[in-house]
N, C-alpha and C positions, 0 to 999 in steps of 0.2 A: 501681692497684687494679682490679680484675675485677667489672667489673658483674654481677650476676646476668643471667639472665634472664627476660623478661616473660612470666607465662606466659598460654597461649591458653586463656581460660574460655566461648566460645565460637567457630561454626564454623557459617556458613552456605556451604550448595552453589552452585555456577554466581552468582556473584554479579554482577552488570551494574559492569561498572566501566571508566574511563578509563586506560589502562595507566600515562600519563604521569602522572597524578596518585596513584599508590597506589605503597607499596613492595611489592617482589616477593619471595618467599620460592622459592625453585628448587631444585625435587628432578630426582634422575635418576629413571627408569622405574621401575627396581626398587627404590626405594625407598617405593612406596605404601605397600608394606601394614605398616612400622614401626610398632609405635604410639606410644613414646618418642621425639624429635628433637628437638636442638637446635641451631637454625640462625642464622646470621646474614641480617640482611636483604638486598638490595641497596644500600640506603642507610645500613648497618652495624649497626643495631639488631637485639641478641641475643634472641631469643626460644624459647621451649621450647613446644613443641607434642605433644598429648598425645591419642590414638585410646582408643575403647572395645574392648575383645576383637570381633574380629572385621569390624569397621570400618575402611576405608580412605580415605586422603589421593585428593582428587580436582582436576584442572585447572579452577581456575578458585577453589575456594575460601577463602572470606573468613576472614580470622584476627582475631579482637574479644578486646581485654583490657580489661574493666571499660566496654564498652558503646562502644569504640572503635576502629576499622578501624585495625589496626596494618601488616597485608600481605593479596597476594593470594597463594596456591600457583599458582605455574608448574609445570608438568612440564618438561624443557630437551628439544629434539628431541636425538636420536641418529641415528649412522648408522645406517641399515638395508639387510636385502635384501630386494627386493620382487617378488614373482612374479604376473606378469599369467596364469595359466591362459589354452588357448586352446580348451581342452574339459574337459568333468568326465573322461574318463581320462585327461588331463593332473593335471591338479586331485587325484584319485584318488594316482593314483601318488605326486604330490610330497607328501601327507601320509604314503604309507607311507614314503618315504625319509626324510623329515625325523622321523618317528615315533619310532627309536630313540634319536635325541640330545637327545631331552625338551628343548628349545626352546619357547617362548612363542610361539604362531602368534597373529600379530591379525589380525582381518579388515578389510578396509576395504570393505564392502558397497557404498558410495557410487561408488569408483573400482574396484568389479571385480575388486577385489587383495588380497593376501595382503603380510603385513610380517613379518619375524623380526629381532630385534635381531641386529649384523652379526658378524660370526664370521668370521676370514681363510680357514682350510680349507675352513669349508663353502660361504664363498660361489663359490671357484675351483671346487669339485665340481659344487654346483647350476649355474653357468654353462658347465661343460663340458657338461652331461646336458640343461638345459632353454633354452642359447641366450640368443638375442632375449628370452625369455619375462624376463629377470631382470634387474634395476636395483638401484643402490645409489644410495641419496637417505638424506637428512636428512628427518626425518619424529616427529609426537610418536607414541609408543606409550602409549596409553590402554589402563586396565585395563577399560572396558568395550568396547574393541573385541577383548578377547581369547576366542578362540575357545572355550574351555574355560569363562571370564564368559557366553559368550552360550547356550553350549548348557547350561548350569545355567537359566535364565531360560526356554526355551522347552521347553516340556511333551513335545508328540512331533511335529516336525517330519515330513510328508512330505516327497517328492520335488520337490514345484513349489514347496515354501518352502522348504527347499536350495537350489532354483534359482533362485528370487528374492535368496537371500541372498547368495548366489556372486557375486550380478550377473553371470552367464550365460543366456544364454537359453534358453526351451523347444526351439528351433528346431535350436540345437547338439546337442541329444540325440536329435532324429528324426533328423538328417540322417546321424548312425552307425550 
């Protein structure tokens, strides 16, 4: 007989937790922004997790049924391609190329780079065209590191907070 399952009446953000001690709920990428799911845990327990219109699943969050930490949301890493820019007309160009295949660009401000979930066509094309510049790694894709997330958030960026956010430096852009 088929348990129901448990469902999640609450839902705290970024929650502080011991990985080994909590069970884990694990969504792919593109799965954030559902807002009906029903998942099995890691440790088997079925549970039904429920978004408000326009709300999304986020890594790290806490899943409570009746005042009780049932799991944590993982995001699982994926392959990805990751392009290191070695100038904003690098940089420049590979958003117009990548522009018509409506791809998810995330930024990774911290490391300087750019991630697109991995694709076999495009990543042979982008590595013919931009070289060295291009890696494939396993990496999480965060819906707020996506580029279209962040530029919704910031009101009207100049040039030097582009270029803070690229993690490029001003230096790169005088010296062309």
């Amino acid at each position: 007989m088929n348990e129901l399952p448990l469902p999640i009446d609450k839902i705290i953000a970024n929650y502080a937790f011991a990985s080994t001690e909590v069970d884990q709920v694990q969504l792919e990428w593109y799965e954030v922004h559902k807002r009906r799911l029903t998942r099995h845990t890691t440790g088997g327990k079925s549970i039904l997790m429920q978004l408000e219109q326009g709300a999304e699943w986020h890594h790290g969050d806490a899943l409570f049924h009746q005042e009780t930490l049932q799991a944590i949301l993982v995001v699982k890493p994926s392959l990805t391609i990751r392009f290191n820019p070695t100038d904003l007309v690098q940089l420049a160009d590979f958003g117009y190329f990548i522009g018509n295949r409506h791809l998810p660009i995330f930024n990774i401000a911290s490391e300087g780079s750019l991630r697109l979930p991995y694709d076999g066509r495009l990543y042979e094309q982008v590595l013919a065209k931009y070289g060295t510049s291009i890696q494939l790694e396993e990496a999480l894709l965060l819906s707020e590191d996506l580029i279209r997330q962040q530029a919704k958030t910031k009101k009207s960026p100049d040039v030097k907070e582009i270029d803070e956010h690229t993690g490029l430096s001003e230096q790169v852009i005088n010296d062309n």
